[in-house]
C-alpha positions as CSV (number, residue, x, y, z in Angstrom):
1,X,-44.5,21.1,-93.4
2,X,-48.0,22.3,-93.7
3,X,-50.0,21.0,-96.4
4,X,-52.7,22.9,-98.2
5,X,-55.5,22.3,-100.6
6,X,-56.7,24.6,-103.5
7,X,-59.9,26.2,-102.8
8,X,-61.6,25.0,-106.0
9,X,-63.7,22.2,-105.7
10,X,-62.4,18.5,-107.7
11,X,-63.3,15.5,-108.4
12,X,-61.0,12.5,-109.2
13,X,-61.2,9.6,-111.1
14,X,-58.4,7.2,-112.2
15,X,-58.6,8.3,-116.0
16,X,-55.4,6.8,-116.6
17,X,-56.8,3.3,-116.0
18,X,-59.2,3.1,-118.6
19,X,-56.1,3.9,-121.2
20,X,-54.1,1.1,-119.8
21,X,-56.7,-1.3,-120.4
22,X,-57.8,0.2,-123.9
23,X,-61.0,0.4,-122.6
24,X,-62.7,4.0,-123.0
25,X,-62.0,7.4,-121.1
26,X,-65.7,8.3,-121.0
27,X,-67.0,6.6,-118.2
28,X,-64.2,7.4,-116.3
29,X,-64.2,11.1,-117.1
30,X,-67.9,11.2,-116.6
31,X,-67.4,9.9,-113.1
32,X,-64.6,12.2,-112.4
33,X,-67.0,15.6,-113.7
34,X,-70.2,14.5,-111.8
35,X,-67.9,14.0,-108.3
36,X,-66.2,17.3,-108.9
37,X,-70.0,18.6,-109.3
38,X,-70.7,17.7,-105.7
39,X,-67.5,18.8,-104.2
40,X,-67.9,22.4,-102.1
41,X,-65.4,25.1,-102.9
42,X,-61.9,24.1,-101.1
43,X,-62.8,20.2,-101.3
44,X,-61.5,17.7,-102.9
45,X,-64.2,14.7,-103.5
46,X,-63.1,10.9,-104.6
47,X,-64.2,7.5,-105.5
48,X,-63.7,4.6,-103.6
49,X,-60.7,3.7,-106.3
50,X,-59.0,6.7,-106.2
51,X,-58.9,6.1,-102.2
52,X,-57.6,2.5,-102.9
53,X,-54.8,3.8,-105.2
54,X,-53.9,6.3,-102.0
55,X,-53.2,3.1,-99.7
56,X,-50.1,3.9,-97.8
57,X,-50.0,7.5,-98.0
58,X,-50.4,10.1,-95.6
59,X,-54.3,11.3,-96.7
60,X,-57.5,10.4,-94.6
61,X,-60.6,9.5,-96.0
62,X,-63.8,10.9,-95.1
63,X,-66.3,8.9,-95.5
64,X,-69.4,10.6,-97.4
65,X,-72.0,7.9,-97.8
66,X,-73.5,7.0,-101.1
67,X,-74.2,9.5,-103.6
68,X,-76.7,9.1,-106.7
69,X,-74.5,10.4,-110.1
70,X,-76.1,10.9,-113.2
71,X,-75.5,8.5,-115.5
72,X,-74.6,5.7,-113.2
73,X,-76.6,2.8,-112.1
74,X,-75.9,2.0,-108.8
75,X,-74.9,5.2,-106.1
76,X,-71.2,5.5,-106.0
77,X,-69.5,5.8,-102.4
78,X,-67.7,9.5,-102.2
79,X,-64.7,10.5,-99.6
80,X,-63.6,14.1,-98.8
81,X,-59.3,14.2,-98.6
82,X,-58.0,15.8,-95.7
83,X,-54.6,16.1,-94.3
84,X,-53.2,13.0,-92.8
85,X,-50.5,12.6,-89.7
């Protein structure tokens, strides 16, 4: 079966995390919005966690180099999903 990606542009961030440790969404959403901002149409752009969490599964990661987001310190490593085998 042939899988196939949307053709908007996202950006993901493990938003869910933040809640389990009662820390606060923003940072995470933020992250999630500025990698979405740098995905092309029909992309879908992550963090190094989000590819972490995907361990096991039948993705590949692309890797993108560093990227400088605003509002964060250090540049944050970005991968493009594709289809895995």
């Amino acid at each position: 079966m042939t899988k196939h990606f949307p053709r908007t542009a996202e950006g993901i961030s493990p938003e869910w995390l933040s809640e389990a440790l009662g820390q606060t969404l923003t940072s995470f959403m933020q992250l999630a919005e500025r990698v979405r901002d740098r995905a092309e149409p029909g992309q879908v752009l992550v963090s190094p966690v989000v590819r972490d969490l995907c361990t096991g599964k039948t993705f590949q990661f692309d890797d993108q180099g560093e990227a400088t987001l605003k509002g964060f310190p250090e540049p944050v490593r970005l991968f493009v999903v594709g289809e895995g085998a």
